[in-house]
Backbone atoms as SQL, in Angstrom:
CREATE TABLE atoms (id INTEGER PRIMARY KEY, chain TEXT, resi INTEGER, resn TEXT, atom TEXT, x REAL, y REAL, z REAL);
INSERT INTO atoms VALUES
  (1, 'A', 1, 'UNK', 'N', 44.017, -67.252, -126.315),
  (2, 'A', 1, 'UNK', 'CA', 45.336, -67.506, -126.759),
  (3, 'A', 1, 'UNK', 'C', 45.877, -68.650, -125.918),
  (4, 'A', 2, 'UNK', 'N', 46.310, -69.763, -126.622),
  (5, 'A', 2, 'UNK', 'CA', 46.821, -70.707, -125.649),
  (6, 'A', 2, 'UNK', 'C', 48.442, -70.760, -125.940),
  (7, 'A', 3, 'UNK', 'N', 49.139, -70.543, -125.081),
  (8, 'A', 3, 'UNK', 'CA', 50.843, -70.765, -125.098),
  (9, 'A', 3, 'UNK', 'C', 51.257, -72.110, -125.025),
  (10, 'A', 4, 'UNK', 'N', 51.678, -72.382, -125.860),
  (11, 'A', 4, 'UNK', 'CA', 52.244, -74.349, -125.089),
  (12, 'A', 4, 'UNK', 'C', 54.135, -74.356, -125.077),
  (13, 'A', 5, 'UNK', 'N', 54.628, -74.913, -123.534),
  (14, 'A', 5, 'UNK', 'CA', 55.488, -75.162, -123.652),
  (15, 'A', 5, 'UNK', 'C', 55.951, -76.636, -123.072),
  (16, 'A', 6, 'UNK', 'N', 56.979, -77.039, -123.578),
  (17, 'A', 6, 'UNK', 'CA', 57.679, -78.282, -122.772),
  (18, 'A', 6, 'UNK', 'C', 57.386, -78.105, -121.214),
  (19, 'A', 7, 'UNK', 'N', 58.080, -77.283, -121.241),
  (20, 'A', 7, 'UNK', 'CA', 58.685, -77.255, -119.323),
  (21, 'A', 7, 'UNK', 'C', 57.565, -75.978, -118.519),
  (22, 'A', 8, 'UNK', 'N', 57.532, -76.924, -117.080),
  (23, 'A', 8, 'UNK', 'CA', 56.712, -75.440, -115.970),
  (24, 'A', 8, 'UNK', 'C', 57.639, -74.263, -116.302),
  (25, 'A', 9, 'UNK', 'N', 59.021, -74.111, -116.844),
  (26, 'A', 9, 'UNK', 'CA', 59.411, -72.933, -116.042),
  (27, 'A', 9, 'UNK', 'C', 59.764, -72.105, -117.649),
  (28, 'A', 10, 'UNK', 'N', 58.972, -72.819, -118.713),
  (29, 'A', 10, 'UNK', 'CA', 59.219, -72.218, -120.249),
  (30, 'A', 10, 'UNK', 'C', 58.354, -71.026, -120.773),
  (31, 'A', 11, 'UNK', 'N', 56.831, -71.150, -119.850),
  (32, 'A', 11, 'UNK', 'CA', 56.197, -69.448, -120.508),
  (33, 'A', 11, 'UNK', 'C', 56.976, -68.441, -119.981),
  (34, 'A', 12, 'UNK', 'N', 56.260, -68.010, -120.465),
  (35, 'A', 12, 'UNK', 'CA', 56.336, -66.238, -120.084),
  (36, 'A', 12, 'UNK', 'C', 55.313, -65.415, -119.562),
  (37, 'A', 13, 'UNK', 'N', 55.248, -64.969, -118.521),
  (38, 'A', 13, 'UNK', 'CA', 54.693, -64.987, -117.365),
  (39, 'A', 13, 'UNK', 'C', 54.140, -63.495, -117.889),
  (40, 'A', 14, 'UNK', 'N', 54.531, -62.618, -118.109),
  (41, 'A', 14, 'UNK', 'CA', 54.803, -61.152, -117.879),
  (42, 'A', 14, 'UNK', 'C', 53.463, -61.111, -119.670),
  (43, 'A', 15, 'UNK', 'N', 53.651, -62.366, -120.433),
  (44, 'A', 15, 'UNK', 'CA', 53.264, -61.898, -121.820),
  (45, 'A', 15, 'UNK', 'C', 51.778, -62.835, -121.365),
  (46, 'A', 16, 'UNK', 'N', 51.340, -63.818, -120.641),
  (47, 'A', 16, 'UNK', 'CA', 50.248, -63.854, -120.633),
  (48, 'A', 16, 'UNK', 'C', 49.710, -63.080, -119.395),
  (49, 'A', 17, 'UNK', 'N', 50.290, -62.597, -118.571),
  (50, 'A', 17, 'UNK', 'CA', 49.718, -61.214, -118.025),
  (51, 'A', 17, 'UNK', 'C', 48.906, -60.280, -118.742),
  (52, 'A', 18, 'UNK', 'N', 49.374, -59.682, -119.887),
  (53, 'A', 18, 'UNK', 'CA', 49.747, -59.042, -120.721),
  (54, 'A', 18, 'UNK', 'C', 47.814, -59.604, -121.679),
  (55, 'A', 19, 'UNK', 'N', 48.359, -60.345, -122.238),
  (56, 'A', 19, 'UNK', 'CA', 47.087, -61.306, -122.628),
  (57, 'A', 19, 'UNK', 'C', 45.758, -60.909, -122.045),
  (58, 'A', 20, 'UNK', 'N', 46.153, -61.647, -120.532),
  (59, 'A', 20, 'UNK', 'CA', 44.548, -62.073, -119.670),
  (60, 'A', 20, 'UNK', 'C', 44.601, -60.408, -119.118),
  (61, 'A', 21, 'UNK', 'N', 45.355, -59.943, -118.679),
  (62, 'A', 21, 'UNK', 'CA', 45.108, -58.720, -117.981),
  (63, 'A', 21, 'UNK', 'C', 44.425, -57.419, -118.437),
  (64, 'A', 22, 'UNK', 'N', 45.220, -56.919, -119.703),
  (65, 'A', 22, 'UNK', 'CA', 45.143, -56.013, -120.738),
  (66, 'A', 22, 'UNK', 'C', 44.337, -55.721, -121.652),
  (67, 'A', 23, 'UNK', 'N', 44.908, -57.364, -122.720),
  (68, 'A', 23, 'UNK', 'CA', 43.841, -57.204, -123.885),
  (69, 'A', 23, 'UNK', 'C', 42.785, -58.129, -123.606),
  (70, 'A', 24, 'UNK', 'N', 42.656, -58.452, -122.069),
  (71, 'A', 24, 'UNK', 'CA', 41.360, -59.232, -122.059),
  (72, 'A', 24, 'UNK', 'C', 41.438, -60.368, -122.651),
  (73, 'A', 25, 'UNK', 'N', 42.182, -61.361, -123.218),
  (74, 'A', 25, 'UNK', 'CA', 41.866, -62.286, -124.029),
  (75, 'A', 25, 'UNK', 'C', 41.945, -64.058, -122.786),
  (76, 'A', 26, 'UNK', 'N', 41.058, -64.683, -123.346),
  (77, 'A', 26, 'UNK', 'CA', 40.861, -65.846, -122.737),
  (78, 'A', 26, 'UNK', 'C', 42.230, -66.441, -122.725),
  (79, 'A', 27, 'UNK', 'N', 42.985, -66.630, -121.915),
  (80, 'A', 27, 'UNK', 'CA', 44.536, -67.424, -122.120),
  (81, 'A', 27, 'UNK', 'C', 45.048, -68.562, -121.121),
  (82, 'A', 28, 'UNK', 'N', 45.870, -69.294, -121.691),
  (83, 'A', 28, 'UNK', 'CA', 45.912, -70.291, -121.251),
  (84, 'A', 28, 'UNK', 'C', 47.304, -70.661, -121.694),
  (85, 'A', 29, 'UNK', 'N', 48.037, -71.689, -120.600),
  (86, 'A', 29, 'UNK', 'CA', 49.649, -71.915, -120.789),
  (87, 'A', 29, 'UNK', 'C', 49.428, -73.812, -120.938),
  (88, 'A', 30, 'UNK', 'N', 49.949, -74.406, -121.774),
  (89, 'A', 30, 'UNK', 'CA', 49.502, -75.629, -121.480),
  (90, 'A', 30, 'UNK', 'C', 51.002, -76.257, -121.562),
  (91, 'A', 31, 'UNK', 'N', 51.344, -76.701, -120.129),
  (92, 'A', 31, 'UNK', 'CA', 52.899, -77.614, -119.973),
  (93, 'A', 31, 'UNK', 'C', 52.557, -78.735, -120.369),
  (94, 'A', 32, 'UNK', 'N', 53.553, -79.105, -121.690),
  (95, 'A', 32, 'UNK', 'CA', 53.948, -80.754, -121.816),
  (96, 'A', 32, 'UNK', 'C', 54.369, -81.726, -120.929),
  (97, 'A', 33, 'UNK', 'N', 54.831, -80.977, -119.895),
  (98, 'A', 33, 'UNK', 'CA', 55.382, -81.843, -118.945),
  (99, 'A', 33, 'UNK', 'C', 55.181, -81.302, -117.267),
  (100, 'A', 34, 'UNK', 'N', 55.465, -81.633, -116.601),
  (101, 'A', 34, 'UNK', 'CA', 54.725, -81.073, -115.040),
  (102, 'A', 34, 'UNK', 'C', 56.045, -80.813, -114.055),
  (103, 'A', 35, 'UNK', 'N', 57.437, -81.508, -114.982),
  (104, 'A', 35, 'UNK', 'CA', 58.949, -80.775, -114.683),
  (105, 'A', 35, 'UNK', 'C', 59.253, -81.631, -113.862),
  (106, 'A', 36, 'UNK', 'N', 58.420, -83.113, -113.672),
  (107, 'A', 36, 'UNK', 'CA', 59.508, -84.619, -112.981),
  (108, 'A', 36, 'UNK', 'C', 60.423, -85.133, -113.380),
  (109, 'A', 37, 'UNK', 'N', 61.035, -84.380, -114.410),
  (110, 'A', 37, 'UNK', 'CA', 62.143, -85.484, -115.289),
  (111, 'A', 37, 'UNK', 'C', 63.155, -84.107, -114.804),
  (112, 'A', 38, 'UNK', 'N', 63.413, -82.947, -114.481),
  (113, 'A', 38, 'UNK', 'CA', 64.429, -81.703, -113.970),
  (114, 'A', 38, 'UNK', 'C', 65.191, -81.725, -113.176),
  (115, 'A', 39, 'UNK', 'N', 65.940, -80.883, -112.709),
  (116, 'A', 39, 'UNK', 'CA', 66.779, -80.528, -111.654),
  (117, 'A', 39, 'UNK', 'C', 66.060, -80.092, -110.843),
  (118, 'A', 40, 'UNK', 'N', 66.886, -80.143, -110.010),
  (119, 'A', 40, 'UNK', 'CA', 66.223, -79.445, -108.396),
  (120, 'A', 40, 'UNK', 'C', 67.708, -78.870, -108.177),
  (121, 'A', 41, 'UNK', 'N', 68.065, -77.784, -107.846),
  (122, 'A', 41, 'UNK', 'CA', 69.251, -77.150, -107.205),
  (123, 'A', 41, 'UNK', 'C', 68.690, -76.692, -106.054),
  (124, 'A', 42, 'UNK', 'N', 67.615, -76.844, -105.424),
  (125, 'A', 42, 'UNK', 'CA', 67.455, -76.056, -104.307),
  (126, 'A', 42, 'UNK', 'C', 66.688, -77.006, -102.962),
  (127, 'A', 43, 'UNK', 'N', 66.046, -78.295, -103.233),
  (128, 'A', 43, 'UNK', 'CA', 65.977, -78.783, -102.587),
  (129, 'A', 43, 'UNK', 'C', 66.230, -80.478, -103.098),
  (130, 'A', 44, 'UNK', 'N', 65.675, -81.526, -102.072),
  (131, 'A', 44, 'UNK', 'CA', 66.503, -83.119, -102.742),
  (132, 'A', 44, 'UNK', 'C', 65.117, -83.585, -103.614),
  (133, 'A', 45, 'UNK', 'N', 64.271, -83.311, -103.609),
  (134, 'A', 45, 'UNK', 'CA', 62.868, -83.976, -104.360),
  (135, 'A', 45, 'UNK', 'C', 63.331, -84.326, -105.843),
  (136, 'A', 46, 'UNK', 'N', 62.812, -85.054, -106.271),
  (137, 'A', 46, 'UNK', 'CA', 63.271, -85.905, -107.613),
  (138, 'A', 46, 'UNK', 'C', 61.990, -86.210, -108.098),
  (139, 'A', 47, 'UNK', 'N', 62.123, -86.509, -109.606),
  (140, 'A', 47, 'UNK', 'CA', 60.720, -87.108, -109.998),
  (141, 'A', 47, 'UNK', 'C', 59.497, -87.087, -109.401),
  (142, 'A', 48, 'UNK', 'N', 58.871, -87.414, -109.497),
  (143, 'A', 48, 'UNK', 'CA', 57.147, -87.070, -109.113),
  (144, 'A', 48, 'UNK', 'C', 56.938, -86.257, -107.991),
  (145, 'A', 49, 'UNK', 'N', 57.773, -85.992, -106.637),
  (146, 'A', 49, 'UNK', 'CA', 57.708, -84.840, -105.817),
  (147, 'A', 49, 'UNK', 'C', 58.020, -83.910, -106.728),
  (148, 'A', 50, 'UNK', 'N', 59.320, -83.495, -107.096),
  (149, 'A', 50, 'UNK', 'CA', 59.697, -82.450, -108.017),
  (150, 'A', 50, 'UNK', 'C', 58.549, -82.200, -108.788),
  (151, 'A', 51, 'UNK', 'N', 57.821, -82.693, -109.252),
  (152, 'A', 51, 'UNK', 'CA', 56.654, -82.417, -110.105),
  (153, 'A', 51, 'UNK', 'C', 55.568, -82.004, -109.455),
  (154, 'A', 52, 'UNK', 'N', 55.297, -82.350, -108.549),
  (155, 'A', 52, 'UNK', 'CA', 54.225, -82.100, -107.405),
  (156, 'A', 52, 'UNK', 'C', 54.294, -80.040, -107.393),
  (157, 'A', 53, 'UNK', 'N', 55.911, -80.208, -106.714),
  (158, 'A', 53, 'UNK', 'CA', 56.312, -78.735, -106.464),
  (159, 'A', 53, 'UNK', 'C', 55.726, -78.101, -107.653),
  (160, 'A', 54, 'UNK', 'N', 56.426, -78.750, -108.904),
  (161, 'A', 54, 'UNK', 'CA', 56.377, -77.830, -109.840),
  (162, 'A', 54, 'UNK', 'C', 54.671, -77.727, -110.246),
  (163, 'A', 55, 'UNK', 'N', 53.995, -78.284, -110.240),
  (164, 'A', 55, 'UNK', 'CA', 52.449, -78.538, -110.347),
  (165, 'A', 55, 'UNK', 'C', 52.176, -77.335, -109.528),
  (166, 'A', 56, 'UNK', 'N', 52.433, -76.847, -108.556),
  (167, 'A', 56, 'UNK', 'CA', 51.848, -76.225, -107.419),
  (168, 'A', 56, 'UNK', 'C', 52.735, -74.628, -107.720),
  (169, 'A', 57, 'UNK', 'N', 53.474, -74.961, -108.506),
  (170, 'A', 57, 'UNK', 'CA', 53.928, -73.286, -108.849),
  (171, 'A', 57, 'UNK', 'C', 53.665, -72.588, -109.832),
  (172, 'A', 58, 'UNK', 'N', 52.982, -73.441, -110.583),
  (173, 'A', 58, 'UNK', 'CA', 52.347, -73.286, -112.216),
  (174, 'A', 58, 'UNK', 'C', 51.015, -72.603, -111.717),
  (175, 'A', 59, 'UNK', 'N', 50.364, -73.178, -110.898),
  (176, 'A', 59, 'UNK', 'CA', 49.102, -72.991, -110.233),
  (177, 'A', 59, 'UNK', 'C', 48.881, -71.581, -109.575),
  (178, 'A', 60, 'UNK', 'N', 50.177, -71.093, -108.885),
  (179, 'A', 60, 'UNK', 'CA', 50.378, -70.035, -108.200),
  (180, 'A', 60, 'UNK', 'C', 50.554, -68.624, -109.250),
  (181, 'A', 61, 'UNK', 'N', 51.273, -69.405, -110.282),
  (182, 'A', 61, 'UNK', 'CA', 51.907, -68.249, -111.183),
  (183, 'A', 61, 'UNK', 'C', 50.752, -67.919, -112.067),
  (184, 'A', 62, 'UNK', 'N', 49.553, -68.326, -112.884),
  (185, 'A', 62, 'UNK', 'CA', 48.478, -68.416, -112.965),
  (186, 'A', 62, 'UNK', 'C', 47.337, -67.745, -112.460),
  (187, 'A', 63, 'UNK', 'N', 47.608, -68.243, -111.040),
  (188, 'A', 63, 'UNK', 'CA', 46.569, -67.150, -110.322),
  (189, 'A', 63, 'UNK', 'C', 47.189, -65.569, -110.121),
  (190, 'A', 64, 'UNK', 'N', 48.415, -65.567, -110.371),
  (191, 'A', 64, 'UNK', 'CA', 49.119, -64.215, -110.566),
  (192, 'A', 64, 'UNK', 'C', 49.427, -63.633, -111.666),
  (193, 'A', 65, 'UNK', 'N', 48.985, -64.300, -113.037),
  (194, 'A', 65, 'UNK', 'CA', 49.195, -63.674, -114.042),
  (195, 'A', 65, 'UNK', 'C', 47.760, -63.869, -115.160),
  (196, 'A', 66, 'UNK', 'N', 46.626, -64.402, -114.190),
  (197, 'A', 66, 'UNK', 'CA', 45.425, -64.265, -114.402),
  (198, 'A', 66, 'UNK', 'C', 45.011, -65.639, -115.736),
  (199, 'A', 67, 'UNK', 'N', 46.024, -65.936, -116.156),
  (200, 'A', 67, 'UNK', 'CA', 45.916, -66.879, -117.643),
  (201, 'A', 67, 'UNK', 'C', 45.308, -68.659, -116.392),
  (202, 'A', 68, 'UNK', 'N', 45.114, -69.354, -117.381),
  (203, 'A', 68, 'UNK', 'CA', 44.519, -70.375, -117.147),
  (204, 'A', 68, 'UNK', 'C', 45.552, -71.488, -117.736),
  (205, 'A', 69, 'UNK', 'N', 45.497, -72.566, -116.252),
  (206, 'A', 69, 'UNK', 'CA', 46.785, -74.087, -116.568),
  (207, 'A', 69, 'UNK', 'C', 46.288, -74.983, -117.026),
  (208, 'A', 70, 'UNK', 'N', 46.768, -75.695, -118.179),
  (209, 'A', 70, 'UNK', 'CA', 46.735, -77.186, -118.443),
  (210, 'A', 70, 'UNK', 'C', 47.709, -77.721, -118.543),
  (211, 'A', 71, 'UNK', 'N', 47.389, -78.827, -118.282),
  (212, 'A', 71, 'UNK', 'CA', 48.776, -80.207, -118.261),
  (213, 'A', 71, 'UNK', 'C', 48.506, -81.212, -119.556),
  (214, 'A', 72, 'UNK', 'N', 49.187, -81.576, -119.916),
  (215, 'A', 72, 'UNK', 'CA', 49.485, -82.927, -121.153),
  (216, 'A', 72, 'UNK', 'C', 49.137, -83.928, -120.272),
  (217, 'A', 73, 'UNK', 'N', 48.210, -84.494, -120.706),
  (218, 'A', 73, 'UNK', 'CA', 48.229, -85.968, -120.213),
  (219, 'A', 73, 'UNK', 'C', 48.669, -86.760, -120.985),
  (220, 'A', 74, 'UNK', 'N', 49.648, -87.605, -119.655),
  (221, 'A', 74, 'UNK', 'CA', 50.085, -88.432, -121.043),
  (222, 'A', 74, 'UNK', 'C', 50.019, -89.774, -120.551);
């Protein structure tokens, strides 16, 4: 099952759990974007740091909800 959304912070975490965990199924979240063009309310990083972060939390959330990341290249 592959999920595709715009944004790092648009799946749903809990439903490809659910997916890879449960019913066993091969899954995968694929972000359109890697979240350099966003807000930051919590620290000053902008564009391509901000993306970095967000690259690296996609990665984390993944290895915690067992599904598999791709990125859009664009």
């Amino acid at each position: 099952m592959l999920y595709v959304a715009a944004h790092p912070d648009d799946e749903n975490t809990r439903l490809l759990g659910y997916l890879a965990n449960e019913k066993k199924f091969r899954t995968g979240y694929l972000s359109l974007t890697r979240g350099d063009g966003g807000q930051n309310l919590i620290g000053k990083e902008q564009g391509e740091p901000l993306g970095l972060i967000r690259t690296q939390e996609l990665l984390a959330a993944r290895r915690t909800d067992g599904a598999e990341q791709f990125f859009h290249k664009s």
